[in-house]
KETI-225004 format. One record per residue (C-alpha): residue number from 0; residue in three letters; z, x, y. Coordinates in Angstrom, 1 decimal, padded with zeros to 4 digits. Each point is the difference from the previous one (the first is absolute). Layout:
<r i="NUM" aa="ALA" c3="Z" c1="X" c2="Y"/>
...
//
This chain:
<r i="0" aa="UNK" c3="-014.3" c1="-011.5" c2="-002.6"/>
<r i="1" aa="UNK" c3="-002.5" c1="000.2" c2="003.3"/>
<r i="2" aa="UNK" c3="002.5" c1="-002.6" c2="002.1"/>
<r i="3" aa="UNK" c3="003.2" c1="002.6" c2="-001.2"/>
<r i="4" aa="UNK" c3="-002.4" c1="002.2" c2="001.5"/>
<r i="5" aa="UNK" c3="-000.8" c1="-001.4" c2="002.9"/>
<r i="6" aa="UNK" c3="003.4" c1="-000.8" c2="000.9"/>
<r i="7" aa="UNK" c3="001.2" c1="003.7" c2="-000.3"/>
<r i="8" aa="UNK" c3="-003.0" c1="001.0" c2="002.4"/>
<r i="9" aa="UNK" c3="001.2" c1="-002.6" c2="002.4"/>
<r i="10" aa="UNK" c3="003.9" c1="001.0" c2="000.0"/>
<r i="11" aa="UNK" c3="-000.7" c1="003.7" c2="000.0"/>
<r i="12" aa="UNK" c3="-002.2" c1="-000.7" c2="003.5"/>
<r i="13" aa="UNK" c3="002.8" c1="-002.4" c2="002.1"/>
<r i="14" aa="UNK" c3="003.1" c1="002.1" c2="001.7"/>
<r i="15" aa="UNK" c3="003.6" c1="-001.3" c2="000.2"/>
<r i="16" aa="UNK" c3="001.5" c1="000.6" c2="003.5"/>
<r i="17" aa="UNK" c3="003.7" c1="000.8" c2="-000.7"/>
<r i="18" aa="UNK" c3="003.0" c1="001.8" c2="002.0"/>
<r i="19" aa="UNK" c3="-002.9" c1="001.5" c2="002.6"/>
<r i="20" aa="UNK" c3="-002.2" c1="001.3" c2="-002.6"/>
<r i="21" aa="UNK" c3="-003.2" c1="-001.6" c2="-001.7"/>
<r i="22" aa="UNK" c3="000.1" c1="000.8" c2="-004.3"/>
<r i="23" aa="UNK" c3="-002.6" c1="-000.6" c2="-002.3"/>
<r i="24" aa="UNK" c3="000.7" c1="-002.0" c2="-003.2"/>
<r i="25" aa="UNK" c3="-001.6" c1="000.5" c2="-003.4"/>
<r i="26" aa="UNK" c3="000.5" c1="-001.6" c2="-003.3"/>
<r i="27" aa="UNK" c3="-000.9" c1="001.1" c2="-003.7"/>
<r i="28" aa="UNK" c3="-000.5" c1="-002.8" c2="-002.6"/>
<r i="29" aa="UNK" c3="-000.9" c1="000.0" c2="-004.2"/>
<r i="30" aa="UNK" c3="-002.3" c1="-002.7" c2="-001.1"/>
<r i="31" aa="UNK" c3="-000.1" c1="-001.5" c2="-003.1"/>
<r i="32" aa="UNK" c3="-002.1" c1="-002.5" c2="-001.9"/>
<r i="33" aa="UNK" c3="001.3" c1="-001.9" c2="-003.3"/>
<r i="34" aa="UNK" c3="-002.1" c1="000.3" c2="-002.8"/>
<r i="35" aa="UNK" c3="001.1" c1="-001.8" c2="-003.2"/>
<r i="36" aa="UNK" c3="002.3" c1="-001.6" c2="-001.1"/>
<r i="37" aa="UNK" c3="002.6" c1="002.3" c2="003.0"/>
<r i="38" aa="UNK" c3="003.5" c1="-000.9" c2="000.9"/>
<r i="39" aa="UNK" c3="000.7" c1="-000.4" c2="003.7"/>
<r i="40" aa="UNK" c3="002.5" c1="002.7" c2="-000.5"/>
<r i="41" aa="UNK" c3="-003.0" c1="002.2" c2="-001.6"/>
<r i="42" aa="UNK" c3="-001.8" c1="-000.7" c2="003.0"/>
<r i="43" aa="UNK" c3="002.6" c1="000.8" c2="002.9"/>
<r i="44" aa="UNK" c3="000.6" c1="003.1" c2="-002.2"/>
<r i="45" aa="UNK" c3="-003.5" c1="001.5" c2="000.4"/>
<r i="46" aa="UNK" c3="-000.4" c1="-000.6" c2="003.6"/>
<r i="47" aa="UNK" c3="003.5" c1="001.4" c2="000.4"/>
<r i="48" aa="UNK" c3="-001.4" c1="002.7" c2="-002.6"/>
<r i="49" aa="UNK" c3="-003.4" c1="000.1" c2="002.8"/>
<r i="50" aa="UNK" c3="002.4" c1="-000.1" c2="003.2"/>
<r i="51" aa="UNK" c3="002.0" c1="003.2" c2="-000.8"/>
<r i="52" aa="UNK" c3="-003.6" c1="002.1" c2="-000.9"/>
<r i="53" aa="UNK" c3="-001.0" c1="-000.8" c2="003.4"/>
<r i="54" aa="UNK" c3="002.9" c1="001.0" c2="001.5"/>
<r i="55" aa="UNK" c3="000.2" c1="003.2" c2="-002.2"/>
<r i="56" aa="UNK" c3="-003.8" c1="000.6" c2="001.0"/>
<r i="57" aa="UNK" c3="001.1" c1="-000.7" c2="003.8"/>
<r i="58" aa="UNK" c3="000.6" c1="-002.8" c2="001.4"/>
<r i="59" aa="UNK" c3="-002.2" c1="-002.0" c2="001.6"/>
<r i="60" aa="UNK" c3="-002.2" c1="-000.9" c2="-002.8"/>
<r i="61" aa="UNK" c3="-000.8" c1="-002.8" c2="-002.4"/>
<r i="62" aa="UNK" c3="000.4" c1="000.2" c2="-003.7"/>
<r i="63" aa="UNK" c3="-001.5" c1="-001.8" c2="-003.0"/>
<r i="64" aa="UNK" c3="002.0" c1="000.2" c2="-002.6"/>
<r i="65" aa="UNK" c3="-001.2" c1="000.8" c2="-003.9"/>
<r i="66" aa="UNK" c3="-002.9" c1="002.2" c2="001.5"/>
<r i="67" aa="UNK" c3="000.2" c1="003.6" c2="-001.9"/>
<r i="68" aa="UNK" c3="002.8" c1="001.4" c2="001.8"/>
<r i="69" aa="UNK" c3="003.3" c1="-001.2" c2="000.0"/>
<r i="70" aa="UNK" c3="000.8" c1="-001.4" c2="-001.7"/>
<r i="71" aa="UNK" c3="-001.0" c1="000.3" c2="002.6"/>
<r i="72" aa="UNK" c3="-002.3" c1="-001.5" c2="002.3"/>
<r i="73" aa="UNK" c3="-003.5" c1="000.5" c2="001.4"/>
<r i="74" aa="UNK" c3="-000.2" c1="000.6" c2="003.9"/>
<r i="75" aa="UNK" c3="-001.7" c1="-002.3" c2="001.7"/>
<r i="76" aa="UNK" c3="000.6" c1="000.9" c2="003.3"/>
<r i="77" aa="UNK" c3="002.4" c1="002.4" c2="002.2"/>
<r i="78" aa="UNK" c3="000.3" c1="001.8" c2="003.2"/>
<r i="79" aa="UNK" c3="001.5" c1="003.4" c2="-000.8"/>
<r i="80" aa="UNK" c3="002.1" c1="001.8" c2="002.4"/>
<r i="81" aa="UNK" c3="002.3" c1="-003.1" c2="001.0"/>
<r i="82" aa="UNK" c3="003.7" c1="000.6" c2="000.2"/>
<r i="83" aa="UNK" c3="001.7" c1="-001.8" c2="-002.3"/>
<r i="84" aa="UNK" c3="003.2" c1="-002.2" c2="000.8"/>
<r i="85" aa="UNK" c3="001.5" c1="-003.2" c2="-000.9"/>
<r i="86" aa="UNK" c3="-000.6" c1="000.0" c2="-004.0"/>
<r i="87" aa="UNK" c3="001.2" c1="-003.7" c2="-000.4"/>
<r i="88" aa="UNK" c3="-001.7" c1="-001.2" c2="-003.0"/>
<r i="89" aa="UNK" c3="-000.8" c1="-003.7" c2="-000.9"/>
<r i="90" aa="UNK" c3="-002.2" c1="-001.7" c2="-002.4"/>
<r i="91" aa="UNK" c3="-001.6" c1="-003.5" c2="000.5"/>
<r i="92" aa="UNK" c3="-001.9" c1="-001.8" c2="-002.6"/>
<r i="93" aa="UNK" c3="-003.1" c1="-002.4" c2="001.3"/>
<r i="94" aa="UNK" c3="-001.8" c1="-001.8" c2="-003.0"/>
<r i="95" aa="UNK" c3="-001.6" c1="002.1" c2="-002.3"/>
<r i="96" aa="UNK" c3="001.0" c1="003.5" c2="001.9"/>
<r i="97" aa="UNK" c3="003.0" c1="001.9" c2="001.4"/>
<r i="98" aa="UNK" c3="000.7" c1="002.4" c2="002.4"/>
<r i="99" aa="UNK" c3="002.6" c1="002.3" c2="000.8"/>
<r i="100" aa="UNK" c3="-000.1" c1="001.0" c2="003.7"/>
<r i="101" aa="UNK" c3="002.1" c1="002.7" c2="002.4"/>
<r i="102" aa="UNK" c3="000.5" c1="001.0" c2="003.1"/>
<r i="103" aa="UNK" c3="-001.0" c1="003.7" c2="000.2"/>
//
């Protein structure tokens, strides 16, 4: 969860040059943990489930899925007030957790 974090932090602070112009880039991801006896498809569900919570809460944020919310998500992190954008979803499973992940 703190190196989805971390990862965020450091896209949302590098700029793109492009056409003349210099954007900023920002990502939202849902993380998910297995607990027993889960499916891969489970899994990849929740952080897809945790993905689209931070995305509805604004962008820019990271998720844990099966905290009270969502079923929802708990917010982890988040910069409000970022413009949203690209809203290209993918999941990725790594071991024992998943996460979905967008660009904002």
């Amino acid at each position: 969860m703190e190196r989805v974090e971390e990862i965020r932090v450091w896209v949302a602070a590098g700029r793109v040059p492009a056409g003349g112009h210099t954007l900023s880039v920002s990502f939202s991801a849902g993380v998910a943990a297995v607990s027993g006896g889960m499916e891969a498809g489970e899994l990849l569900h929740a952080a897809d489930e945790a993905l689209y919570a931070a995305k509805r809460a604004g962008r820019n944020r990271v998720m844990l899925a099966g905290a009270a919310e969502v079923p929802g998500a708990a917010e982890v992190s988040g910069a409000a007030g970022v413009p949203g954008g690209v809203g290209v979803g993918r999941a990725v499973e790594t071991g024992a957790a998943a996460a979905g992940t967008a660009a904002a």
